[in-house]
TORPA-4810 file (N, C-alpha, C, O; in nm, 3 decimals):
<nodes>
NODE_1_3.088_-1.196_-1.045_2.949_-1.236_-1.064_2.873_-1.122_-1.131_2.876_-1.010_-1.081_X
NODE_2_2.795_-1.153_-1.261_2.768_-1.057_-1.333_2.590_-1.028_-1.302_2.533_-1.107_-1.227_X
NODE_3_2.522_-0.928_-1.356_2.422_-0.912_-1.304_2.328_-1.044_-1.301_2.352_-1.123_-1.393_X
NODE_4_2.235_-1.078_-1.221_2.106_-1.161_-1.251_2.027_-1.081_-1.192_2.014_-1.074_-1.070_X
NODE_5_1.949_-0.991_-1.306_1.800_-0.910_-1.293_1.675_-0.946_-1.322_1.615_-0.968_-1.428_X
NODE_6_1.645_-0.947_-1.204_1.486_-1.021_-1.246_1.398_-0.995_-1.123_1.432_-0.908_-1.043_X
NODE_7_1.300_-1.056_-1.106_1.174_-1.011_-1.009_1.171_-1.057_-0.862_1.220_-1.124_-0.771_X
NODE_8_1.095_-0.987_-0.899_0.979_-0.944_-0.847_0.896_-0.917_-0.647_0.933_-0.908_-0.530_X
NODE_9_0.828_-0.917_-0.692_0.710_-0.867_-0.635_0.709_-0.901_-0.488_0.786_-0.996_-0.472_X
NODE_10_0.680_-0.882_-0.428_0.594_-0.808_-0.335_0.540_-0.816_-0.207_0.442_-0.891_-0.207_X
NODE_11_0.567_-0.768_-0.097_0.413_-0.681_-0.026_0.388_-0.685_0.140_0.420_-0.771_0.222_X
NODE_12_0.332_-0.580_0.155_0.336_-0.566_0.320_0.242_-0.713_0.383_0.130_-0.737_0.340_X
NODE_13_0.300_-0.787_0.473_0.239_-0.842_0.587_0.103_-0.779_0.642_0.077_-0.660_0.653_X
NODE_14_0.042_-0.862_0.667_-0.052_-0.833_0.782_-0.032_-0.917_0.919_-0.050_-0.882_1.036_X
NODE_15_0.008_-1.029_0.870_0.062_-1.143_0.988_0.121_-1.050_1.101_0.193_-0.953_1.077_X
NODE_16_0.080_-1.095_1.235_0.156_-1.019_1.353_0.352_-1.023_1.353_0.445_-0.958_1.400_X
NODE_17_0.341_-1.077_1.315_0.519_-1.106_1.270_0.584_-1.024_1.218_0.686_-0.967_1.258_X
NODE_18_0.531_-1.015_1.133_0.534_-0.854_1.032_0.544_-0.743_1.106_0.623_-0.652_1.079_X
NODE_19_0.463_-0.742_1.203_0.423_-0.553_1.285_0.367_-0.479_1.234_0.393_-0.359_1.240_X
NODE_20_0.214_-0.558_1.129_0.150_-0.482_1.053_0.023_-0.511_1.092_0.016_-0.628_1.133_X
NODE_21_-0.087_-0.451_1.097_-0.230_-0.462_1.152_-0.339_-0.393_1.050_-0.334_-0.275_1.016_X
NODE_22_-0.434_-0.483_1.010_-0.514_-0.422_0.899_-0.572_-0.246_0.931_-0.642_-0.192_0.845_X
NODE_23_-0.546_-0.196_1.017_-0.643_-0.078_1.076_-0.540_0.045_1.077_-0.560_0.166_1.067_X
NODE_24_-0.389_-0.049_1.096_-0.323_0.093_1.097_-0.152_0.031_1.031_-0.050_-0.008_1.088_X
NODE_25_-0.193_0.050_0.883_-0.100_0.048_0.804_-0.024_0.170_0.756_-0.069_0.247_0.671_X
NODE_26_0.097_0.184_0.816_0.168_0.375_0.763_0.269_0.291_0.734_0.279_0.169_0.735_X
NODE_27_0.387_0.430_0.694_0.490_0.431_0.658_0.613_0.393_0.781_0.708_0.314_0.772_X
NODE_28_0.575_0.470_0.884_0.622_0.431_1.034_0.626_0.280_1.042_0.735_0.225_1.052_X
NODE_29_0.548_0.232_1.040_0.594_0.085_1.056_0.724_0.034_0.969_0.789_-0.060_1.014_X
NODE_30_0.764_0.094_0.847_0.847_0.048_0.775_1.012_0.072_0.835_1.091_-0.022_0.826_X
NODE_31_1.037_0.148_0.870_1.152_0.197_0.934_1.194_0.127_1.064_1.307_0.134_1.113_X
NODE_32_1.097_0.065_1.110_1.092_0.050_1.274_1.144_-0.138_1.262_1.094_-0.223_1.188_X
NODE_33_1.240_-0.151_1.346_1.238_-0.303_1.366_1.327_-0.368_1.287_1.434_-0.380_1.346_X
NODE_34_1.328_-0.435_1.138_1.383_-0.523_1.061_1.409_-0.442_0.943_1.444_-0.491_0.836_X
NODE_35_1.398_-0.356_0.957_1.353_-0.252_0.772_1.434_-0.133_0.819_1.441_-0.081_0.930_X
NODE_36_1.504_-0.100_0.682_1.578_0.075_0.682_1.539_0.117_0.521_1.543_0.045_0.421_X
NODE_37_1.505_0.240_0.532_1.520_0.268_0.433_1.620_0.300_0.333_1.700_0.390_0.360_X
NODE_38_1.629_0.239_0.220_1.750_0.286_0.072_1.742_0.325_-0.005_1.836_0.321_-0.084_X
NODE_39_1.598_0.405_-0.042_1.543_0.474_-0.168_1.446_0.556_-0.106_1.379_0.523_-0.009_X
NODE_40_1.439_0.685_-0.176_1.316_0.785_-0.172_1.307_0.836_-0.239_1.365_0.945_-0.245_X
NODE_41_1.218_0.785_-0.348_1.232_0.860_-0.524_1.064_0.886_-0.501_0.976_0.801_-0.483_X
NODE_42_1.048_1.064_-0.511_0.957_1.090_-0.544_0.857_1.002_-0.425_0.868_0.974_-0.305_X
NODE_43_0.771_0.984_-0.518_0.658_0.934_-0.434_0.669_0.776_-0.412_0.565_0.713_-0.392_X
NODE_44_0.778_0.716_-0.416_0.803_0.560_-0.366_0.937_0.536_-0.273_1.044_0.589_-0.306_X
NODE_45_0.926_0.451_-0.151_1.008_0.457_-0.088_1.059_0.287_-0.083_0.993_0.189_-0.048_X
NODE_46_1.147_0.292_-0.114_1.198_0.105_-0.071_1.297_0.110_0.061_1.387_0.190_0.088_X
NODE_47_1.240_-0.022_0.145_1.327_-0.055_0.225_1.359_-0.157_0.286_1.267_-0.212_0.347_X
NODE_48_1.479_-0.213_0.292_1.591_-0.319_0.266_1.568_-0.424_0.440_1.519_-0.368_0.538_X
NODE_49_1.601_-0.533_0.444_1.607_-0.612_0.558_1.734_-0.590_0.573_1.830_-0.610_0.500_X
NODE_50_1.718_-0.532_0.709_1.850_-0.570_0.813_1.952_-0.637_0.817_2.073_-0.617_0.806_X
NODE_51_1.842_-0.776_0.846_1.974_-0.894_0.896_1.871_-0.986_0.753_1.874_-1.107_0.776_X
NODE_52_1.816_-0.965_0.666_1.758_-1.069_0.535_1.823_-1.239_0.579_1.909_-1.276_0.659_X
NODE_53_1.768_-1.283_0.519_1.802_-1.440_0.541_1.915_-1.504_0.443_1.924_-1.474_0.324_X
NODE_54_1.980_-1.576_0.494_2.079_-1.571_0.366_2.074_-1.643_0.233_2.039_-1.761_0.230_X
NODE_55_2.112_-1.572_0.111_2.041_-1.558_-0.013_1.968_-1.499_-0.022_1.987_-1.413_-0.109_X
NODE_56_1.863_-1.494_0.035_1.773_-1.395_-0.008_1.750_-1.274_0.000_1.808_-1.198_0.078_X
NODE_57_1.642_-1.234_-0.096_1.590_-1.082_-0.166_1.489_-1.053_-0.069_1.419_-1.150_-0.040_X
NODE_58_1.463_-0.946_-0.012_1.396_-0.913_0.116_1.411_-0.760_0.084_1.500_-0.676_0.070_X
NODE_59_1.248_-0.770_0.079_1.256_-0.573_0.090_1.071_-0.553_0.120_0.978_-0.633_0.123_X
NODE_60_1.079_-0.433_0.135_0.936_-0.383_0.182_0.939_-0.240_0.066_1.039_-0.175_0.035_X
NODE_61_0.808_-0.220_0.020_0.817_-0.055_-0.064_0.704_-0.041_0.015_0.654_-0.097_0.113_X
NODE_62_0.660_0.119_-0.114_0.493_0.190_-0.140_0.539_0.304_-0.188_0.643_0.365_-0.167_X
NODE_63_0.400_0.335_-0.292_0.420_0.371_-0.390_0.245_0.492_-0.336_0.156_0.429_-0.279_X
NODE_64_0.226_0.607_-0.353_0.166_0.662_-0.362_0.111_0.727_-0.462_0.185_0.800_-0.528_X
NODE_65_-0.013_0.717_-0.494_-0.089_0.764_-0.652_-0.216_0.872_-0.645_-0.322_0.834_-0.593_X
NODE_66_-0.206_0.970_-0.683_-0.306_1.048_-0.702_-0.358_1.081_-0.783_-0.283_1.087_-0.880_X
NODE_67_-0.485_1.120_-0.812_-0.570_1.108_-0.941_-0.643_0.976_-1.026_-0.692_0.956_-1.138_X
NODE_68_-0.620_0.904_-0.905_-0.704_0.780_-0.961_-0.764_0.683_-0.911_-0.693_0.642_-0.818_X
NODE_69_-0.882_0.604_-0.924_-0.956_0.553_-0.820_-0.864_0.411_-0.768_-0.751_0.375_-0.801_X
NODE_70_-0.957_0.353_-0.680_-0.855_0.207_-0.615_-0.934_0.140_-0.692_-0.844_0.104_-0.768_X
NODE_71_-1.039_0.088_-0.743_-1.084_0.022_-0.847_-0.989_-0.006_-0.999_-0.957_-0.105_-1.064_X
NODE_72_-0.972_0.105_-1.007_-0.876_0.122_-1.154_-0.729_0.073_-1.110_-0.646_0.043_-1.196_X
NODE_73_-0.700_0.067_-0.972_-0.580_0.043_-0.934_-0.563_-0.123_-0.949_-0.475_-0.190_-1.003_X
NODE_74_-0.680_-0.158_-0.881_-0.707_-0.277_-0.883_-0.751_-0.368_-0.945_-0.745_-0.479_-0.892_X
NODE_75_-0.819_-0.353_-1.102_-0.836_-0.384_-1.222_-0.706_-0.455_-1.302_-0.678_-0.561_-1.357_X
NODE_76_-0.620_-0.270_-1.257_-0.489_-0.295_-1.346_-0.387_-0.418_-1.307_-0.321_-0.481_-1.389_X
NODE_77_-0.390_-0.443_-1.150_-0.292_-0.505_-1.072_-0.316_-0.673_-1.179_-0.253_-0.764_-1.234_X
NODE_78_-0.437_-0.629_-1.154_-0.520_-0.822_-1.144_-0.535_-0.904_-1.252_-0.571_-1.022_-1.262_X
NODE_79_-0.486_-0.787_-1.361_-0.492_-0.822_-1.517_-0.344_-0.937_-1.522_-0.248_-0.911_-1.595_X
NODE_80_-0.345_-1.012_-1.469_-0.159_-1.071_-1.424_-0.120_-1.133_-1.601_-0.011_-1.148_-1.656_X
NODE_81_-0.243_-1.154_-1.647_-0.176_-1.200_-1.817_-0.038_-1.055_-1.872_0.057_-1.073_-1.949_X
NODE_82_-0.073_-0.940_-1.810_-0.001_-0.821_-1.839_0.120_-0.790_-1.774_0.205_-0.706_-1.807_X
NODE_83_0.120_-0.860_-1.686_0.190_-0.835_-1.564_0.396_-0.844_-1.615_0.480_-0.825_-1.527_X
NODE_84_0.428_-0.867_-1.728_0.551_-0.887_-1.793_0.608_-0.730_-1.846_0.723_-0.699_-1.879_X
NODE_85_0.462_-0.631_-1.839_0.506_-0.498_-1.929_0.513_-0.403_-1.760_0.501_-0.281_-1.745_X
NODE_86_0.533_-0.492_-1.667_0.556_-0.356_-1.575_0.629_-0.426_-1.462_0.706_-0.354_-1.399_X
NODE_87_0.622_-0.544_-1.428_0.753_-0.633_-1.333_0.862_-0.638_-1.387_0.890_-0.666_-1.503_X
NODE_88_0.943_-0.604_-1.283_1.077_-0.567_-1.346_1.177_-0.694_-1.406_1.198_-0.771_-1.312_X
NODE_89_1.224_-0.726_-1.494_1.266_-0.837_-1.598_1.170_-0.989_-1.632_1.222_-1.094_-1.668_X
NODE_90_1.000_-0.966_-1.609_0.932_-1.028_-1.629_0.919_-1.045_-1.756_0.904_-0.944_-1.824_X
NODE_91_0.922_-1.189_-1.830_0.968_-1.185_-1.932_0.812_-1.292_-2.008_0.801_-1.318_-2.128_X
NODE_92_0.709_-1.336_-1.896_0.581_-1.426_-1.964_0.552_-1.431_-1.772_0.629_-1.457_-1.679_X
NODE_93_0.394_-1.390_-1.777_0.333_-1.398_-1.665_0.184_-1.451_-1.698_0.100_-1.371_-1.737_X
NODE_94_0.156_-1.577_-1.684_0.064_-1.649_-1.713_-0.004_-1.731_-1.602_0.049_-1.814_-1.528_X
NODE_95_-0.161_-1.683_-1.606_-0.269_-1.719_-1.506_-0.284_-1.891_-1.531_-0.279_-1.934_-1.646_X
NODE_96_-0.293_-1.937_-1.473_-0.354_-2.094_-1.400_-0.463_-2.088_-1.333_-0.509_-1.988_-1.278_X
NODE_97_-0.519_-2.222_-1.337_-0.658_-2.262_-1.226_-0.652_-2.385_-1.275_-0.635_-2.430_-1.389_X
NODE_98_-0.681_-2.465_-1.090_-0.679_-2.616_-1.103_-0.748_-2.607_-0.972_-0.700_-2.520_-0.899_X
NODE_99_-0.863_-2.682_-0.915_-1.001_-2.742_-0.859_-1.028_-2.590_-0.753_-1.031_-2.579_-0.630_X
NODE_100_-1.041_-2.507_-0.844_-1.098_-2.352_-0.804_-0.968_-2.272_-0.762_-0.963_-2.149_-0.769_X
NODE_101_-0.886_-2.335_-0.727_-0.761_-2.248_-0.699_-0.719_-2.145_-0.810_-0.758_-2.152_-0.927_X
NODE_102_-0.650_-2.063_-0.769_-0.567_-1.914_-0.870_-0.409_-1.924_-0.898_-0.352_-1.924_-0.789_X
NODE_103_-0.350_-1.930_-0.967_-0.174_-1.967_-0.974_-0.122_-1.861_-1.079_-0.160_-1.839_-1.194_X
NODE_104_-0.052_-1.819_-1.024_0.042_-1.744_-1.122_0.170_-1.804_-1.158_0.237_-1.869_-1.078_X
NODE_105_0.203_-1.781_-1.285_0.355_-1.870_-1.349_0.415_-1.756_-1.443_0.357_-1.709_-1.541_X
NODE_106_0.555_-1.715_-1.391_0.629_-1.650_-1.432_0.730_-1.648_-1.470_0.802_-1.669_-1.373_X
NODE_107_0.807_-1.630_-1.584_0.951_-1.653_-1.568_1.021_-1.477_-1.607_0.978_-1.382_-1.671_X
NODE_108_1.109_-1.497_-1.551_1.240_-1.387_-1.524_1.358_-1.387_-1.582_1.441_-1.467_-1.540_X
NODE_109_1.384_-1.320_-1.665_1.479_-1.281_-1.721_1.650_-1.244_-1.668_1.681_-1.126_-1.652_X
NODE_110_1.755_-1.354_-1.643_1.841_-1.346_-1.610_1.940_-1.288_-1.743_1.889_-1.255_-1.850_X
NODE_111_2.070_-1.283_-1.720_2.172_-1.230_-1.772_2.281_-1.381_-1.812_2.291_-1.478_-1.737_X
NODE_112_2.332_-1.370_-1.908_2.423_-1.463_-1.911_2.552_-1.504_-1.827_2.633_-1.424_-1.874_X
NODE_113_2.604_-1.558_-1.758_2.574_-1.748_-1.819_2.437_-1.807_-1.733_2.414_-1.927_-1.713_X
NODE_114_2.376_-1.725_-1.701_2.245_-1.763_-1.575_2.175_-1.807_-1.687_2.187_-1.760_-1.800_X
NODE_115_2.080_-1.924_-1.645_1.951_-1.983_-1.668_1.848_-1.841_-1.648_1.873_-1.747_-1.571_X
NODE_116_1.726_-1.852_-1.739_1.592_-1.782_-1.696_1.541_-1.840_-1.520_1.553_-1.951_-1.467_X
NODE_117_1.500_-1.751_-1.485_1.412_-1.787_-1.369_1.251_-1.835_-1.372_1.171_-1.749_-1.410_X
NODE_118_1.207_-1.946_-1.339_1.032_-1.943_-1.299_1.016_-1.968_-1.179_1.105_-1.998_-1.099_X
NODE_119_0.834_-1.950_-1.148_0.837_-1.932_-1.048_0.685_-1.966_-1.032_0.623_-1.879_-1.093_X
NODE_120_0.593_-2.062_-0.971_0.498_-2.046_-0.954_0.452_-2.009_-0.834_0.535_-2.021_-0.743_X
NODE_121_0.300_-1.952_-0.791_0.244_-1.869_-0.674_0.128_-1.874_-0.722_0.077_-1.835_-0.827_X
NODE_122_0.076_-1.948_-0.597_-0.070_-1.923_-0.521_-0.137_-1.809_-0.505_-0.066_-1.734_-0.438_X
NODE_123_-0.251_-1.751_-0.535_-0.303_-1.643_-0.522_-0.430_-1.576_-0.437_-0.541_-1.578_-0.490_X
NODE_124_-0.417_-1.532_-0.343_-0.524_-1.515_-0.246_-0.588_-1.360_-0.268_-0.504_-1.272_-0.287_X
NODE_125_-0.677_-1.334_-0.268_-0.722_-1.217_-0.276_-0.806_-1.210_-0.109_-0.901_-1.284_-0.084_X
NODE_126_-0.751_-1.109_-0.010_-0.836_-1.085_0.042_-0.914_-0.960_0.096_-0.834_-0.884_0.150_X
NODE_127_-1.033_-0.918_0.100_-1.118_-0.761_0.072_-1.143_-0.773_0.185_-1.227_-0.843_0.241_X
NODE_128_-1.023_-0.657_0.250_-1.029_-0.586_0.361_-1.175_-0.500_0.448_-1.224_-0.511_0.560_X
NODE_129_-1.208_-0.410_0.322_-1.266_-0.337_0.343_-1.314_-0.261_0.235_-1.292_-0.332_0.137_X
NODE_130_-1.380_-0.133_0.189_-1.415_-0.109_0.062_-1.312_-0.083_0.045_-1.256_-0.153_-0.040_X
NODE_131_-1.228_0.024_0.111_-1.126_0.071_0.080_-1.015_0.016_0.077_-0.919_0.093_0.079_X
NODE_132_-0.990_-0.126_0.071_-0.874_-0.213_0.108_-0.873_-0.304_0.102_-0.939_-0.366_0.185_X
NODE_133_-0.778_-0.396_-0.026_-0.766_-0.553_-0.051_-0.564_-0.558_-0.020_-0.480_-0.473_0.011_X
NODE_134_-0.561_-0.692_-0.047_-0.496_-0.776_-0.042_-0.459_-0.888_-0.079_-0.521_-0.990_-0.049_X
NODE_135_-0.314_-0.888_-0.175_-0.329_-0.953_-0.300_-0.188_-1.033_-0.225_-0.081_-0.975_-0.211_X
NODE_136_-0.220_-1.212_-0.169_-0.101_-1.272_-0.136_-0.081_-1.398_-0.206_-0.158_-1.494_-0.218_X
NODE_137_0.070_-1.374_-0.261_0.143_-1.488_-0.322_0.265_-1.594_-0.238_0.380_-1.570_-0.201_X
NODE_138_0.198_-1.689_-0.232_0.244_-1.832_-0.217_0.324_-1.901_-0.285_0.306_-1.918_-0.406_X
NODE_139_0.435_-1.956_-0.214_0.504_-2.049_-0.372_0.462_-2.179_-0.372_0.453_-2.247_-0.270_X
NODE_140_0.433_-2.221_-0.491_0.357_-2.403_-0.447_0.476_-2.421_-0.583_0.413_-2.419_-0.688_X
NODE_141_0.624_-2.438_-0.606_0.693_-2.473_-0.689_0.660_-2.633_-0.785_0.715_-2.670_-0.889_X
NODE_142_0.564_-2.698_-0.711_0.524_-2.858_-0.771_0.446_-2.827_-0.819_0.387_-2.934_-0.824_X
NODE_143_0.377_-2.754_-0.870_0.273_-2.708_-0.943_0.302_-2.772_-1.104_0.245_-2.861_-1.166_X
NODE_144_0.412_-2.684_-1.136_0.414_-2.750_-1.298_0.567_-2.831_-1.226_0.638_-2.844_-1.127_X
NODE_145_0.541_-2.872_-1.393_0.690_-3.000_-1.372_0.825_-2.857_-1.429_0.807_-2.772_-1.516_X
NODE_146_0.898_-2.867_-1.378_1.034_-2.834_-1.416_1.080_-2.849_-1.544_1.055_-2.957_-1.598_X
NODE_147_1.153_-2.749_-1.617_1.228_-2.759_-1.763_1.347_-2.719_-1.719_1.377_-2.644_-1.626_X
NODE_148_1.453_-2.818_-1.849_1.556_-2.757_-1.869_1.636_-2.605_-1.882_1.749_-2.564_-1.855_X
NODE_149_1.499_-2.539_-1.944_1.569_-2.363_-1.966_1.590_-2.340_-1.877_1.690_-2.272_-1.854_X
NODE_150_1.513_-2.380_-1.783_1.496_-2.247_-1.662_1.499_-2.311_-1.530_1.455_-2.425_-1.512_X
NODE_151_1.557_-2.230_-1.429_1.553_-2.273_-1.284_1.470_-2.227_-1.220_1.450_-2.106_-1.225_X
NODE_152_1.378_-2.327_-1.122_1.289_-2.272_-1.071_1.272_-2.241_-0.903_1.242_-2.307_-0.804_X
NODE_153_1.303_-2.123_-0.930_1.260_-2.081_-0.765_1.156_-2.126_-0.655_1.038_-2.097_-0.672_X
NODE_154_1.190_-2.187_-0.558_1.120_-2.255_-0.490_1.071_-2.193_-0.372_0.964_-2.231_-0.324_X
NODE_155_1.148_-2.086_-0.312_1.122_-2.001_-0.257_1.078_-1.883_-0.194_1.141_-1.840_-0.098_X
NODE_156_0.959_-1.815_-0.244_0.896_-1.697_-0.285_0.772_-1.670_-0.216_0.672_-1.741_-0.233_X
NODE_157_0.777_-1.534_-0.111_0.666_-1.507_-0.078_0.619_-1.367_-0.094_0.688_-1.294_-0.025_X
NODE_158_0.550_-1.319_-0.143_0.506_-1.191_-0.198_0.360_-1.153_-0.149_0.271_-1.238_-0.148_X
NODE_159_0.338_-1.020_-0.106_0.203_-0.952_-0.032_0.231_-0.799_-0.115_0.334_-0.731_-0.115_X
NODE_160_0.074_-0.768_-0.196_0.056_-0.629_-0.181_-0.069_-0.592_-0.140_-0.171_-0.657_-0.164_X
NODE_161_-0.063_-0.463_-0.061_-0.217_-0.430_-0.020_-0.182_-0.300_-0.090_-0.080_-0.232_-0.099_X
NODE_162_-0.359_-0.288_-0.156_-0.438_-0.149_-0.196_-0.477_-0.052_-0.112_-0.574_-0.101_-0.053_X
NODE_163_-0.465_0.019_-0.085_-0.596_0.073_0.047_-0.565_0.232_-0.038_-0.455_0.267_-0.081_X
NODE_164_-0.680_0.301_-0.047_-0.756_0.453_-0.016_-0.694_0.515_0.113_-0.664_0.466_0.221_X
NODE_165_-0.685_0.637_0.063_-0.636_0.685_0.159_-0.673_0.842_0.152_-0.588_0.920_0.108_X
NODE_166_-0.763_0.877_0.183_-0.800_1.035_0.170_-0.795_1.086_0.011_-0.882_1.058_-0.071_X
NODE_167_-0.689_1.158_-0.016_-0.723_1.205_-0.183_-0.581_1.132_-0.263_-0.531_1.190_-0.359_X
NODE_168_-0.520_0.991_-0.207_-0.491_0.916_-0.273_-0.492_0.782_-0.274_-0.524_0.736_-0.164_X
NODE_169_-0.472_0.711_-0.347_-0.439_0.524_-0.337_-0.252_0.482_-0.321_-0.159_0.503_-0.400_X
NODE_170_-0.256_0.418_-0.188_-0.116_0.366_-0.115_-0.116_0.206_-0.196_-0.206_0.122_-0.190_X
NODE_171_-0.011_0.198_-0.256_0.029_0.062_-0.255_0.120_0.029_-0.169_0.224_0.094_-0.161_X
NODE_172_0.087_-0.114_-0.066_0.227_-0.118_0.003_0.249_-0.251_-0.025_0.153_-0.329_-0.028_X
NODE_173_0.363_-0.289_-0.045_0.443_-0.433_-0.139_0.577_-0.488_-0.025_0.669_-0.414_0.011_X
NODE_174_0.557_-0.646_0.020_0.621_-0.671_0.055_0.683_-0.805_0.001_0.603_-0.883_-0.049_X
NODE_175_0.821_-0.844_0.004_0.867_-0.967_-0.093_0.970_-1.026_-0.024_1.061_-0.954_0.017_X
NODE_176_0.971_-1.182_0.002_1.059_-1.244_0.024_1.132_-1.317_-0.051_1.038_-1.394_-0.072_X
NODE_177_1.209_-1.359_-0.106_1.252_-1.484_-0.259_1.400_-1.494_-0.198_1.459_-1.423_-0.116_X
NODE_178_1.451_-1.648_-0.295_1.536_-1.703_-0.225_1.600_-1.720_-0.421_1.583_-1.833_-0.468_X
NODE_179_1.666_-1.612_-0.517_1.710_-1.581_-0.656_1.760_-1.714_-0.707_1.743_-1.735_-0.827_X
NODE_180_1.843_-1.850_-0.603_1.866_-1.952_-0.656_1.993_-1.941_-0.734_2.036_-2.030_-0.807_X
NODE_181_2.052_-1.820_-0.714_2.198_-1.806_-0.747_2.294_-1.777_-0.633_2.248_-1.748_-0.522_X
NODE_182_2.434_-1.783_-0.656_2.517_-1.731_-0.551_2.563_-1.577_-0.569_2.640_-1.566_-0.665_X
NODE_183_2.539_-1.461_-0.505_2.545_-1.381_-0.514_2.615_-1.295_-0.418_2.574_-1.296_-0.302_X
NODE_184_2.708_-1.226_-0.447_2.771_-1.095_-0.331_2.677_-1.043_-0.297_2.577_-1.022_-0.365_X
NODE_185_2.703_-1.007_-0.147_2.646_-0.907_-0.021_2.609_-0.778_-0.134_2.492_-0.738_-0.134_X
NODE_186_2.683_-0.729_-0.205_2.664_-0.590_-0.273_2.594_-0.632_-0.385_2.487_-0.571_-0.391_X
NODE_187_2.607_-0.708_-0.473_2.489_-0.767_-0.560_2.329_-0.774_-0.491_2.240_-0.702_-0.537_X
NODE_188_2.309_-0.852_-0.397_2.179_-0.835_-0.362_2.130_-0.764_-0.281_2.012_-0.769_-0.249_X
NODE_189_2.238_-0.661_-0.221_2.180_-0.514_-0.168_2.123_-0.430_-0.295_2.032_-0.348_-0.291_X
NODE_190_2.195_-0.467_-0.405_2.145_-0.390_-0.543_2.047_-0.456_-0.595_1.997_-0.371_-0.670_X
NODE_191_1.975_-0.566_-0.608_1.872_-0.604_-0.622_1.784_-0.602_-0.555_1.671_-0.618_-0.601_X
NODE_192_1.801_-0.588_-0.460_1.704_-0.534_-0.324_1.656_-0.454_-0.333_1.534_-0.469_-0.331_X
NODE_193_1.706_-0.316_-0.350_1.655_-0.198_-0.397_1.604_-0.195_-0.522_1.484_-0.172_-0.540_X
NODE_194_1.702_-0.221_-0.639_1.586_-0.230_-0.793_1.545_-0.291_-0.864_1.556_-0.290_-0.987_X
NODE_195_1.464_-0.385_-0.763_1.365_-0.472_-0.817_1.213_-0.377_-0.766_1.124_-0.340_-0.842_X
NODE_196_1.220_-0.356_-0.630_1.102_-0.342_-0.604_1.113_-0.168_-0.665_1.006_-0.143_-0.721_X
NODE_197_1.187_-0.071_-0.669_1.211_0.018_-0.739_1.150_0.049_-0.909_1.051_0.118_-0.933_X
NODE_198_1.212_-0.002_-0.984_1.211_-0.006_-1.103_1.044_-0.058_-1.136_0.967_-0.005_-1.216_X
NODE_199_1.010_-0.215_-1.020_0.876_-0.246_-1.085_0.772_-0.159_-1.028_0.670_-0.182_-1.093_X
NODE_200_0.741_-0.043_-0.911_0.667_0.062_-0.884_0.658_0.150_-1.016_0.561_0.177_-1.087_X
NODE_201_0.798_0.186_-1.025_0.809_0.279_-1.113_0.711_0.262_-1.265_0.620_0.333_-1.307_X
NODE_202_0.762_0.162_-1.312_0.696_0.089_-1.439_0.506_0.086_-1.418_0.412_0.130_-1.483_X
NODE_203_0.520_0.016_-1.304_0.330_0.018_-1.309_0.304_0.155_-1.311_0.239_0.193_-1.408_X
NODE_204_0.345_0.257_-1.209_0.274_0.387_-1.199_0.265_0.390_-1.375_0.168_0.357_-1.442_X
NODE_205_0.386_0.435_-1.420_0.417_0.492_-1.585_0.235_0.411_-1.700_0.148_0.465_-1.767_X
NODE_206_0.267_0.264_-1.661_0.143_0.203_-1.719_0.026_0.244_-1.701_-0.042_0.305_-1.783_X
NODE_207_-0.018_0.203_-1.552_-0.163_0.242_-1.470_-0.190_0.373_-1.533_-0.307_0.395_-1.564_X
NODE_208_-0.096_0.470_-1.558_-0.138_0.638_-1.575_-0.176_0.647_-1.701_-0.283_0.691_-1.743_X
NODE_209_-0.060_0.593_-1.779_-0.115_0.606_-1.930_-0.206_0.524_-1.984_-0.228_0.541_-2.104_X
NODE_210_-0.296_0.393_-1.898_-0.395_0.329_-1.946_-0.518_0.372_-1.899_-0.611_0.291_-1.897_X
NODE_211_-0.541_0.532_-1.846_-0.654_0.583_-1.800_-0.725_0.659_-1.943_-0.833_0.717_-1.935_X
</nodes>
């Protein structure tokens, strides 16, 4: 089974399920319970589900940034028409609205003999605090009708929160998805790690050089 690289995204829980609480979001929580860590590059840490569900891509990051406000952080995130030059094998990330609702539609870049991936998601924004939003994606897959190119993931739940944090801005990203291929145990331990890897990496590189 040859690679299928593609996305995405994201993001820590707040739901009690999770073991996350708007007031006291750290790194400690990540390690503890369902989560180990498999990466510590620099200033981003990814870490992998335990017992993950089967098929699926399950991971938790965060990404730490200094020298720049959470406004600018949060500008950049929200721009989602852009969102293809820094998600990792995002290949067209295009905004929706239908009777006030927010939708994101994406497709993902697989490897041959794989189909492209899409994917649609619901979009909630919710403002924590000054110092702290929360950006959660939903999959509503009936949204658009289905094409031939591409297979569409039906499965997908994604959370990132912003928050300030003394003299930097924490992103913390949590992602559930169900890739819609059959894949080895060691295949999606490797996508596990560099998906949410590679797409930190990429935004920091962007966010910095679009100041």
């Amino acid at each position: 089974m040859r690679k299928l690289l593609f996305l995405f995204c994201f993001i820590i829980c707040l739901e009690p399920n999770f073991g996350f609480q708007d007031e006291n979001i750290n790194d400690d929580l990540f390690s503890k319970n369902q989560y180990f860590l498999v990466k510590n590059h620099e200033n981003i840490k990814v870490y992998n589900k335990i017992k993950p569900k089967r098929g699926y891509i399950e991971y938790k990051a965060s990404i730490i940034l200094f020298n720049i406000k959470i406004c600018e952080v949060i500008d950049f995130f929200m721009d989602y028409s852009n969102h293809h030059h820094w998600v990792y094998n995002c290949l067209k990330s295009q905004l929706l609205k239908k009777d006030g609702n927010t939708f994101l539609y994406q497709v993902i870049k697989s490897q041959w003999p794989f189909k492209k991936r899409d994917y649609i998601l619901q979009l909630q924004h919710k403002k924590i605090n000054e110092d702290c939003i929360v950006m959660i994606f939903s999959s509503r897959p009936s949204f658009l009708p289905e094409t031939r190119e591409h297979v569409r993931i039906r499965e997908f739940e994604s959370q990132w929160i912003v928050k300030k944090e003394r003299s930097y801005v924490k992103i913390l990203v949590y992602s559930s998805f169900d890739p819609e291929v059959p894949m080895s145990t060691f295949l999606m331990k490797n996508y596990s790690k560099t998906i949410p890897l590679k797409t930190l990496v990429n935004l920091e590189q962007l966010l910095l050089a679009s100041k």
